[in-house]
Each structure stands twice: as structure tokens, then as C-alpha cells.
N, C-alpha and C positions, 0 to 999 in steps of 0.2 A: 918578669922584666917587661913585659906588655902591658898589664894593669896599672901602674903608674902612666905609661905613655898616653893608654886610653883615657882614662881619670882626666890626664893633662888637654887632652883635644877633646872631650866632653866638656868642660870646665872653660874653656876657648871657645866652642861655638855659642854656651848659654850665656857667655860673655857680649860674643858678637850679636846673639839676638836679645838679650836684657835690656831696653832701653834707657838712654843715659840722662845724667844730672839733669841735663835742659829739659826731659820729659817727665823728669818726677816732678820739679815745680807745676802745681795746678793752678792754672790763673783765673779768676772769681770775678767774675762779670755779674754788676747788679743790673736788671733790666726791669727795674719799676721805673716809678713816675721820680722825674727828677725836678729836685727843688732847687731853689735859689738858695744864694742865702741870707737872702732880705725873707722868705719863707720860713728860711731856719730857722731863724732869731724870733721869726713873731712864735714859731710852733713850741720853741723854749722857754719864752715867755710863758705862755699858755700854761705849758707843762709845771714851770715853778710857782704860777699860780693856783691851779689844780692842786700841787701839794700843797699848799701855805692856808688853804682856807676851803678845801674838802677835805674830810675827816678821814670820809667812806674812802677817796681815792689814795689818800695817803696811807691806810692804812694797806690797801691795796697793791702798791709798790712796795710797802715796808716788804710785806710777806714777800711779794715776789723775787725782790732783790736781797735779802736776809734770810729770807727763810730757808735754800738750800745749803747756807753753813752752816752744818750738823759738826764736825770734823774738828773745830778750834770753838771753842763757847766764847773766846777774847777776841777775836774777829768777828763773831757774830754778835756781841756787842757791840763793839765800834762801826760796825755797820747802821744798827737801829741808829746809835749817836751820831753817823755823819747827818742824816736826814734831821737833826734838831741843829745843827751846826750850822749844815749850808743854807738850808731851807728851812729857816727858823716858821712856827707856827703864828699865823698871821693874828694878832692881838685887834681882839673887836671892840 
């Protein structure tokens, strides 16, 4: 007759000390260098430049961004294909 009781006010105070819903969200503060986004836009540029007409770099991002889906071989193709898609190879 006791062991339930206890069970129940065990069970109540790891209640009252568990912290709640508003402390499990973890809020994610970036504290680098903050850009514009007239920054943004030139560093993007850049960047789809970089793939459209370096080989080495493109090849570079393929692996990086493809290379870790192991798990579906059809998502990891259509990954290598978005990069001929969006970022077609720059024609010399």
C-alpha cells in the first residue's frame, strides 16, 4: 500500500525538478562575421561560378554534398544530376 504512494511522490518531485518544454528548446546563436546581403549575393555568385568553370572545385563539392548518400543509390544520383541542372558546366 506504500510503494505505489512512494512511486507516486518520487515520480512528482522528478516532475517538479525536470525542466520543462521552454527549456528543452536550445536556442542557436551564430556569433561569426555577419554579412549583408549585397555580400551574400556577390559570395553566391562566386560560388556558382567556382562550380560552372573549376573542374577541381566542382568536383570537390560533388563528393562533398553526394558523396555521404551511401543508403539510396537514386538519391545519390539525382544529387550528382542537380549540379548539371542548376549549375550547368560553363561551355568554352
Amino acid at each position: 500500500m506504500f510503494k505505489p504512494a512512494r512511486i507516486l511522490g518520487a515520480a512528482a518531485v522528478i516532475g517538479l525538478l525536470a525542466p520543462g518544454p521552454a527549456h528543452a528548446q536550445m536556442a542557436f546563436h551564430y556569433n561569426g562575421p555577419v554579412e549583408t546581403p549585397e555580400q551574400n549575393v556577390i559570395q553566391s555568385a562566386h560560388y556558382d561560378w567556382l562550380l560552372e568553370h573549376n573542374p577541381g572545385f566542382r568536383a570537390y563539392r560533388e563528393r562533398k554534398e553526394c558523396g555521404p548518400i551511401r543508403f539510396d543509390e537514386g538519391l545519390r544520383t539525382d544529387c550528382f544530376q542537380s549540379f548539371d541542372q542548376y549549375e550547368p558546366v560553363a561551355v568554352r
